[in-house]
C-alpha positions as CSV (number, residue, x, y, z in Angstrom):
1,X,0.0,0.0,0.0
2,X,1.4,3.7,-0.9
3,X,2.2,6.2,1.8
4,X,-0.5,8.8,2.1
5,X,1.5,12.1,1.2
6,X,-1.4,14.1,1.7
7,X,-0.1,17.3,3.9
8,X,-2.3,16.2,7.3
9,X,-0.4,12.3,6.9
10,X,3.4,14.0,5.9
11,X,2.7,16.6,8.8
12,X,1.6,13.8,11.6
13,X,4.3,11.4,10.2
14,X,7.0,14.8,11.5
15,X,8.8,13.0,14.3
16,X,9.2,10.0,12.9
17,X,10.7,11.8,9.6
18,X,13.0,14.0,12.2
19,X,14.2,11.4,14.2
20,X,15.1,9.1,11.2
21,X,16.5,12.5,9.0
22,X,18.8,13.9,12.5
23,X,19.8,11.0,14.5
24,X,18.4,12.4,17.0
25,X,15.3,10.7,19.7
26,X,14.6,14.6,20.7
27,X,12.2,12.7,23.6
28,X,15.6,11.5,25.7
29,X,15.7,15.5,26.8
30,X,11.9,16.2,27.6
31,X,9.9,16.4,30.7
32,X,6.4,15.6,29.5
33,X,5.9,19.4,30.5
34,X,7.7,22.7,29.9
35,X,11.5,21.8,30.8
36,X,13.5,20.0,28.9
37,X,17.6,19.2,29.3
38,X,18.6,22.0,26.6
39,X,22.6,21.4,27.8
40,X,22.0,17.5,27.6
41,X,20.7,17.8,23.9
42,X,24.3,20.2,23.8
43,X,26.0,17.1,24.5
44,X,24.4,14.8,21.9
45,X,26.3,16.6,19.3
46,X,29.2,14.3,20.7
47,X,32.0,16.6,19.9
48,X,34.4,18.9,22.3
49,X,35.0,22.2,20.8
50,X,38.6,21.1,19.6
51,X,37.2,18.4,17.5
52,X,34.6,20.7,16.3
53,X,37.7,23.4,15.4
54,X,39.8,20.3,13.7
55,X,36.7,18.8,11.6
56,X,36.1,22.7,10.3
57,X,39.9,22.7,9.9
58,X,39.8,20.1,7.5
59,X,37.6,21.7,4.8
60,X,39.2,25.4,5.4
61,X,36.6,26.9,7.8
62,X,37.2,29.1,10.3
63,X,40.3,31.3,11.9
64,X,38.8,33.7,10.0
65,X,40.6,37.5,10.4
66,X,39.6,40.4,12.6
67,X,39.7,43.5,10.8
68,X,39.7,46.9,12.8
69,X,37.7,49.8,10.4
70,X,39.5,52.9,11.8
71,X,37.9,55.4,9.4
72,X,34.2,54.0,10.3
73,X,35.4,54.3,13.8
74,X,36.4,58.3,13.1
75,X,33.3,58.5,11.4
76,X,31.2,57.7,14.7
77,X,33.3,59.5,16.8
78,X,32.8,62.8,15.0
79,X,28.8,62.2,15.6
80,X,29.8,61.6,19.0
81,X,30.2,63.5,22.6
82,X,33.3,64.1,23.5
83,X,35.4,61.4,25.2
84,X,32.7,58.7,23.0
85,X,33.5,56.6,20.2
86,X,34.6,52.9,20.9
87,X,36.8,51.7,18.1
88,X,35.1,49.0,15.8
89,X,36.0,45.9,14.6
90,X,34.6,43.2,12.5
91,X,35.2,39.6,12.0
92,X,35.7,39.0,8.5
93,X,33.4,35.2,8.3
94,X,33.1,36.1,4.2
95,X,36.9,34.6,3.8
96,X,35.5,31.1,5.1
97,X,34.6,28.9,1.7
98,X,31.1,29.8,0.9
99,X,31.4,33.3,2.1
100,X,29.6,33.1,5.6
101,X,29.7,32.0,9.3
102,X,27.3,29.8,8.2
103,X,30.3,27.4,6.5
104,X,31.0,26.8,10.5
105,X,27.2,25.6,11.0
106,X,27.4,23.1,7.9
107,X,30.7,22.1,8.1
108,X,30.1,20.1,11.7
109,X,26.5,19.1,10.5
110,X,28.0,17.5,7.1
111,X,30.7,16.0,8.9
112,X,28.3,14.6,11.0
113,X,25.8,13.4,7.9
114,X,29.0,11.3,6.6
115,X,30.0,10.0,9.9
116,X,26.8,8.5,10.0
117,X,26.6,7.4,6.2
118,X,24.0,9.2,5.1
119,X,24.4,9.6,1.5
120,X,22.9,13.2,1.3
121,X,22.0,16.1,3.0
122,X,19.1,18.1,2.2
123,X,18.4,22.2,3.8
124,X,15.5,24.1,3.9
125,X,17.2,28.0,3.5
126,X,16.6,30.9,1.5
127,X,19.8,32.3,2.3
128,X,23.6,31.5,3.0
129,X,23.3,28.4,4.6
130,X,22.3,26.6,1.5
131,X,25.9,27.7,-0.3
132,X,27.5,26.6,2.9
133,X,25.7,23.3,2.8
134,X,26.4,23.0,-0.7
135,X,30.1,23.7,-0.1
136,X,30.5,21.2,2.6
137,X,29.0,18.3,0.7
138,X,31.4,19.1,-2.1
139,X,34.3,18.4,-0.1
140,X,33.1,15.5,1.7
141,X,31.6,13.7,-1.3
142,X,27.8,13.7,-0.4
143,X,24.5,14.6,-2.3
144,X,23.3,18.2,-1.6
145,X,19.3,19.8,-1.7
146,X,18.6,23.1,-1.1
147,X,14.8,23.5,-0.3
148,X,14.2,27.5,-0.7
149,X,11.1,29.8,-0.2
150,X,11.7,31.8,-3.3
151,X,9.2,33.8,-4.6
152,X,5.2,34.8,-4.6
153,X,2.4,33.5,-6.4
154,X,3.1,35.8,-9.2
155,X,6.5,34.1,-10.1
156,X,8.8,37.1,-8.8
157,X,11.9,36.1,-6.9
158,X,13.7,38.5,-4.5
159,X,17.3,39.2,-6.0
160,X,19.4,38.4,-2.7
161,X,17.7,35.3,-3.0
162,X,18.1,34.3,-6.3
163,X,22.2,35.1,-6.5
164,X,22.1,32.4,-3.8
165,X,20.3,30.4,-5.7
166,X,23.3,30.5,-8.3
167,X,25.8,29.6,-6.1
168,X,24.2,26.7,-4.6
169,X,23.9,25.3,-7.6
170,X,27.3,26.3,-9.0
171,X,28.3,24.4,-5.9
172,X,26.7,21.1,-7.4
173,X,23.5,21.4,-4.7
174,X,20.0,20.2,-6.3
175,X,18.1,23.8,-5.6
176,X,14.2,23.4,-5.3
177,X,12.4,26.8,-5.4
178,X,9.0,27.2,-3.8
179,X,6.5,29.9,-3.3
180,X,5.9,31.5,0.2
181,X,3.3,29.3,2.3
182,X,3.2,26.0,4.1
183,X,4.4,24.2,1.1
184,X,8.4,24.7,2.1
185,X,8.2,22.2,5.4
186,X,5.8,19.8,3.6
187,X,8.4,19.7,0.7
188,X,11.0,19.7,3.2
189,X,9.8,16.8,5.3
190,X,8.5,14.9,1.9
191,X,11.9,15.1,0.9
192,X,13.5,13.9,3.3
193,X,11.3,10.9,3.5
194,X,11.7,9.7,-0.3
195,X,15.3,10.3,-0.3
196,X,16.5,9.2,3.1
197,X,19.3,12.1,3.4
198,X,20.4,14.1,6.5
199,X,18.2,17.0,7.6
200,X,21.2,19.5,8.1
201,X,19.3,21.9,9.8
202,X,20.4,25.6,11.2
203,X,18.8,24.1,14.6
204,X,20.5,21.0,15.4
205,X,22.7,21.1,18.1
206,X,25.6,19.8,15.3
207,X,24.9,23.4,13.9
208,X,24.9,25.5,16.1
209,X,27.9,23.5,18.0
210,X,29.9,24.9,15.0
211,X,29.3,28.5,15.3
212,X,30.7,28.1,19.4
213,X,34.6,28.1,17.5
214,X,33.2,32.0,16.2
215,X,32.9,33.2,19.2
216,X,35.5,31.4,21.0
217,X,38.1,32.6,18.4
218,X,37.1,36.4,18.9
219,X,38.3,35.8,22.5
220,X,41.1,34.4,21.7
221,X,42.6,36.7,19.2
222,X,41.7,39.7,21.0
223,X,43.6,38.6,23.7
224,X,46.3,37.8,21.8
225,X,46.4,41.3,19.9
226,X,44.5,43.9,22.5
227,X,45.4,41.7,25.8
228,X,41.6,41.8,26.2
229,X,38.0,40.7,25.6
230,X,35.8,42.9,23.4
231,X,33.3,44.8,25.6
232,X,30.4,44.0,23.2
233,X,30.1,41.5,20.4
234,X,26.7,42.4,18.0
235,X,25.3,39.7,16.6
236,X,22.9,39.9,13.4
237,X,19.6,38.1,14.9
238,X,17.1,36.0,12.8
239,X,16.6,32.6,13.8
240,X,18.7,32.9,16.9
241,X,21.6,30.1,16.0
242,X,23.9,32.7,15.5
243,X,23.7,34.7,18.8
244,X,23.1,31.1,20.6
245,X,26.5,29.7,19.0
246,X,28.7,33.0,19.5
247,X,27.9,33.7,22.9
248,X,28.3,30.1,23.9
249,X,32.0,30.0,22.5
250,X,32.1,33.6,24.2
251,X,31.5,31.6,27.4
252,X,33.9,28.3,27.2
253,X,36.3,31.4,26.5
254,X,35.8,33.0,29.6
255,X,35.2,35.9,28.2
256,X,33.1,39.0,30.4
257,X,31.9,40.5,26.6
258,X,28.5,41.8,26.8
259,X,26.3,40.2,23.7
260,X,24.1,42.6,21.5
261,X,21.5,41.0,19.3
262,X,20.9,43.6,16.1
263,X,17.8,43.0,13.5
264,X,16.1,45.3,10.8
265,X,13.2,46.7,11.9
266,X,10.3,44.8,9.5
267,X,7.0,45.5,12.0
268,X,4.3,45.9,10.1
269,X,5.4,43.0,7.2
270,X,4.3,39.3,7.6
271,X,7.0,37.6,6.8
272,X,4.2,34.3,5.3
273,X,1.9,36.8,3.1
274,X,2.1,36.0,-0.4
275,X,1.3,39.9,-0.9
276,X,3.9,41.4,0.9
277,X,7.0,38.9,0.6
278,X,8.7,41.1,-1.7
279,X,8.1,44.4,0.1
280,X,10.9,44.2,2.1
281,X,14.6,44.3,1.3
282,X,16.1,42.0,3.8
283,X,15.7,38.2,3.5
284,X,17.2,37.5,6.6
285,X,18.5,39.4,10.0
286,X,15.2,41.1,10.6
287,X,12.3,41.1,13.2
288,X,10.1,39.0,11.2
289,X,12.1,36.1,12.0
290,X,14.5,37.7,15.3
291,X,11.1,38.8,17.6
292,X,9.1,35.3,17.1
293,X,12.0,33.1,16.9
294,X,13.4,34.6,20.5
295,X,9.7,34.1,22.2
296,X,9.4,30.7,20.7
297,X,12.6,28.9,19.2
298,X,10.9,25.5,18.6
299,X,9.4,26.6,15.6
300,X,11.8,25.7,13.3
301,X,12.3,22.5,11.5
302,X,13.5,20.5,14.2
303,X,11.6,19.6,17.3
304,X,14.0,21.6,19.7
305,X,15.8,24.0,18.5
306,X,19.2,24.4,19.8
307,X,19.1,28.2,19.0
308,X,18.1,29.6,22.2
309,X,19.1,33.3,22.0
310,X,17.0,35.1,24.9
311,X,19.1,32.9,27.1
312,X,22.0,35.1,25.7
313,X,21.1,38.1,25.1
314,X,22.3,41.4,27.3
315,X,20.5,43.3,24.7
316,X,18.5,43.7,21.9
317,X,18.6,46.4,19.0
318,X,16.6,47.1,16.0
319,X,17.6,49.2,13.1
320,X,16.1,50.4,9.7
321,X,16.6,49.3,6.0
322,X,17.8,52.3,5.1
323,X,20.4,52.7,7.4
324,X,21.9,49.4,6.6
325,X,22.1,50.1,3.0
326,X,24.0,53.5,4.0
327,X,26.2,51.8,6.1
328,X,26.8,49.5,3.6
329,X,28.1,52.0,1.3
330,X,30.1,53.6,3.9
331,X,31.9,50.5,4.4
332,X,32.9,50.2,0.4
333,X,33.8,53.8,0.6
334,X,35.5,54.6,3.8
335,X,36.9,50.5,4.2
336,X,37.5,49.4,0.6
337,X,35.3,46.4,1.7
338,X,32.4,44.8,0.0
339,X,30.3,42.9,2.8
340,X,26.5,41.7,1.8
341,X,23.7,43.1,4.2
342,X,23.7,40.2,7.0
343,X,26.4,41.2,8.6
344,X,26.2,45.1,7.9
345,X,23.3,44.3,9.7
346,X,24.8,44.2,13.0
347,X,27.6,46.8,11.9
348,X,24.6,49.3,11.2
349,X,23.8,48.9,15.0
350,X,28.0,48.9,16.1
351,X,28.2,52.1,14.3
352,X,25.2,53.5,16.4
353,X,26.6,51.6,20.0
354,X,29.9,52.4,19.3
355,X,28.8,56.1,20.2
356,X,27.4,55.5,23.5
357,X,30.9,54.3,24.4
358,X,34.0,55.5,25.5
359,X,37.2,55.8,22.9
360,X,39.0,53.3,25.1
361,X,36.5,50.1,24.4
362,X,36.2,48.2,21.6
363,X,33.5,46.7,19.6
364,X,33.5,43.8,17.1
365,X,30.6,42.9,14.8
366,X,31.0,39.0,15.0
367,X,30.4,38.2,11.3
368,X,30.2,39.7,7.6
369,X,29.3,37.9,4.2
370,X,30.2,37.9,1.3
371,X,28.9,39.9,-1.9
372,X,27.2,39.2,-5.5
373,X,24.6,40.6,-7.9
374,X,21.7,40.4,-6.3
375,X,23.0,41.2,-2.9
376,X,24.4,44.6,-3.8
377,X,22.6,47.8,-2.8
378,X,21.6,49.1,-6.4
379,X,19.6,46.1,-7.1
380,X,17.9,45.9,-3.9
381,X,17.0,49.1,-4.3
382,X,15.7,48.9,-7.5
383,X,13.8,46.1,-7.0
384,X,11.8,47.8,-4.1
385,X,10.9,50.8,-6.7
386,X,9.9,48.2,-8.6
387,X,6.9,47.0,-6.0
388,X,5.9,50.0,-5.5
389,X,8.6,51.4,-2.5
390,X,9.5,54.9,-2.1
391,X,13.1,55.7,-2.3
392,X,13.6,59.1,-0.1
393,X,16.7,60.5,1.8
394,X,15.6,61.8,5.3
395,X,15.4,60.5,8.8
396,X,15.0,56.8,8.9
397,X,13.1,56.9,12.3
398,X,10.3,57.8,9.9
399,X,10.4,54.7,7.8
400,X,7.7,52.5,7.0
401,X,8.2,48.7,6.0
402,X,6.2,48.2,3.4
403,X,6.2,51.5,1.8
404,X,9.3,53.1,2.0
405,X,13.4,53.2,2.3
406,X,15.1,56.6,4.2
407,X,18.6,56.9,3.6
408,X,19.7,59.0,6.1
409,X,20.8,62.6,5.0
410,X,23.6,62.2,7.7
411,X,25.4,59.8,9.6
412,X,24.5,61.2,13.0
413,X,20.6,60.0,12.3
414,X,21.6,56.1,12.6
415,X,20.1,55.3,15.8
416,X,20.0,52.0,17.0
417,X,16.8,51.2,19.3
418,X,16.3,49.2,22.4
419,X,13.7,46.5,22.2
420,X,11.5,45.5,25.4
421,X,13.6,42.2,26.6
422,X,11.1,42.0,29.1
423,X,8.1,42.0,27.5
424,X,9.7,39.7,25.0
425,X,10.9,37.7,27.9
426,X,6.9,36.9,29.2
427,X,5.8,36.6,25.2
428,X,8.4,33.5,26.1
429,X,6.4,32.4,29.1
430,X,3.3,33.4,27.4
431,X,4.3,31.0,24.3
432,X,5.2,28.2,26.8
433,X,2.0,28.4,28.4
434,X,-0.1,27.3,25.8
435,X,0.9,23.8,25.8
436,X,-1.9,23.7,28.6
437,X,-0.2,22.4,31.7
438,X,0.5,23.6,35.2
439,X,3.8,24.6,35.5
440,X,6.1,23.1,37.7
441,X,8.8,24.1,39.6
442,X,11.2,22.3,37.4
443,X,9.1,24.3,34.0
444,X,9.5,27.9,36.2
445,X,13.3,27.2,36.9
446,X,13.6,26.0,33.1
447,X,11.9,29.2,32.1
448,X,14.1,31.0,33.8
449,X,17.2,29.9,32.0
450,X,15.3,30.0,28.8
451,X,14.8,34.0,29.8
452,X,18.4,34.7,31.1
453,X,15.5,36.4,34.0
454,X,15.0,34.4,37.7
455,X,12.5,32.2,39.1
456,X,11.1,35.6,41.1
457,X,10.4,37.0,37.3
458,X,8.7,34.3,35.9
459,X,6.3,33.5,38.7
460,X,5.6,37.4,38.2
461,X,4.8,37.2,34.7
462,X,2.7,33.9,35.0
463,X,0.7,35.5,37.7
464,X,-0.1,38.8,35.1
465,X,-1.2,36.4,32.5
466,X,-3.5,34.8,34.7
């Protein structure tokens, strides 16, 4: 008898796909309640952080270069007080092999695949994880499909994500485009099902294991060079693997570095509606994925994600589109480097940090990426005209997702903004509450940890929502 592929039957058939795809019985770390053993799961990955750094070794990933941008750094300082401007750095994660941090993420999780004989590996990504993927499978011999939610019902493709279409298949990866909807996890999980291949997700604990070496290494080479840590590390936040994996290498450093999480401000844009997919300009790094992936990580295509970043988090920024794009420039002009939007992402909100600081401390912006056609700033721009966005110079405080871009008419008008942890902290609590259980004192201590917040906190905030 055939399997019944309708979406209800591949949808209930999930954790048996997941646990057959991963490796991975995600029921050996749950409670039967809120809690579950999030540094257990850690473990499972099976590697210590020197094996990770030797397996990433193998393939050319990693002890990547820190580059200190001195005329960005006299930039800020002269929209600064007096005594203010902390001097900026950035970890230059485009010289890895695909041109991303995210080389670190597939690297350990394709290793992994082949250590296990799978014979394939298969990622659902619209963005530089597929190329890394892709990359990784190269080297190692293994089948490669990149699952990716392309384009809206009327055929049109965003540009970023279209030039990384091209390089996942110039990589040799099968690239499967879809349309925005439900239909990218029921391919996703269908595939995996008729091919048997490794689910080499952005959320296993294999993955986000391989970005710990990141943020290890920027403790360890600013030791070496400044005989310190950083005082802040920003972090580009989508999904929440990146911040998770940084700041947990921060920590098995020792290092005292306070973490920033940085996304584009999006409000407004759902990031699922077929009408407004291509109104915005950023594919990734940007609240429609950073605010609901940090109240609620276990949405993503494994059944606990190891990307856990309110548990790291000292703070939360957002910035606007048009502010990247200028910084973006900046950096080409100023720098003589070329980074893609991810990581100018985070340096849009170093630029604005950096002047709330004094000269003496030092910032790094954790990651950049590399650059192509459809990733430049002419084309993005153009491409918004084209749906129907207004191009203006102004003050980007007055942007609109949706239906505008301000470039800022001077540098001194990039302001980063604080988000509400705290309210984001009990839309966490709030999230965890629906599962329709009475918490107990193990769930309110797990919370806790999941919030970087205290038991006192959490008993506060489920008493408000009752």
């Amino acid at each position: 008898m055939s399997k019944d592929m309708s979406y209800a039957a591949v949808m209930a058939r999930k954790p048996e796909i997941m646990k057959k795809s991963i490796g991975i019985d995600y029921s050996d770390f749950e409670s039967g309640s809120i809690a579950f053993d999030y540094e257990k799961m850690m473990r499972e990955t099976g590697y210590s952080l020197e094996e990770i750094q030797k397996i990433q070794a193998e393939t050319g990933v990693g002890n990547t270069p820190i580059l200190e941008l001195k005329n960005l750094t006299a930039l800020a300082r002269k929209c600064a007080a007096p005594g203010k401007g902390a001097r900026i750095f950035i970890k230059d994660e485009a010289s890895n092999p695909s041109g991303s941090f995210k080389a670190r993420r597939a690297a350990t999780a394709v290793y992994h695949a082949k250590k296990l004989g799978y014979k394939g590996v298969i990622a659902a990504t619209s963005g530089n994880y597929g190329a890394a993927v892709a990359s990784q499978a190269a080297m190692l011999g293994l089948k490669c499909i990149i699952v990716q939610e392309c384009y809206d019902s009327k055929g049109v493709g965003q540009p970023e994500i279209i030039e990384k279409a091209r390089k996942c298949e110039a990589l040799g990866a099968e690239v499967i485009q879809l349309s925005v909807g439900p239909e990218l996890f029921y391919s996703f999980l269908v595939l995996l099902e008729e091919t048997g291949y490794f689910n080499a997700s952005l959320y296993t604990p294999f993955g986000i294991a391989g970005v710990e070496t990141l943020g290890y290494e920027i403790a360890m080479q600013f030791r070496e060079k400044h005989g310190k840590d950083p005082d802040a590390v920003v972090v580009t936040n989508a999904g929440g693997g990146n911040l998770t994996g940084t700041a947990r290498g921060l920590i098995k450093a020792g290092a005292q570095s306070k973490v920033y999480a940085a996304s584009v401000d999006l409000s407004g844009l759902h990031m699922a509606a077929d009408t407004q997919f291509n109104k915005k300009s950023f594919t990734t790094g940007h609240t429609g994925f950073g605010m609901p992936f940090s109240t609620w990580p276990d949405r993503s295509d494994v059944p606990r994600s190891a990307g856990r970043p309110l548990r790291y988090m000292d703070r939360y920024v957002t910035i606007h589109q048009g502010e990247v794009f200028y910084i973006t420039e900046t950096l080409a002009v100023l720098e003589g480097l070329e980074k893609g939007p991810a990581g100018n992402t985070a340096l849009t909100a170093a630029f604005s940090l950096a002047q709330e600081m004094d000269k003496d401390q030092m910032i790094v912006v954790q990651e950049t990426e590399y650059t192509g056609a459809g990733k430049h700033v002419q084309p993005q721009l153009s491409f918004a005209r084209e749906n129907g966005i207004e191009i203006l110079f102004g003050d980007p405080k007055d942007e609109v997702p949706g239906k505008n871009i301000i470039l800022p008419s001077h540098p001194s008008m990039i302001k980063a903004k604080d988000a509400d942890l705290n309210h984001m902290r009990k839309s966490l609590i709030k999230n965890a509450l629906k599962i329709n259980v009475e918490p107990t004192e193990a769930d309110i201590e797990f919370l806790a940890e999941e919030t970087n917040s205290s038991v006192e906190f959490v008993k506060e905030a489920i008493a408000s929502l009752e």
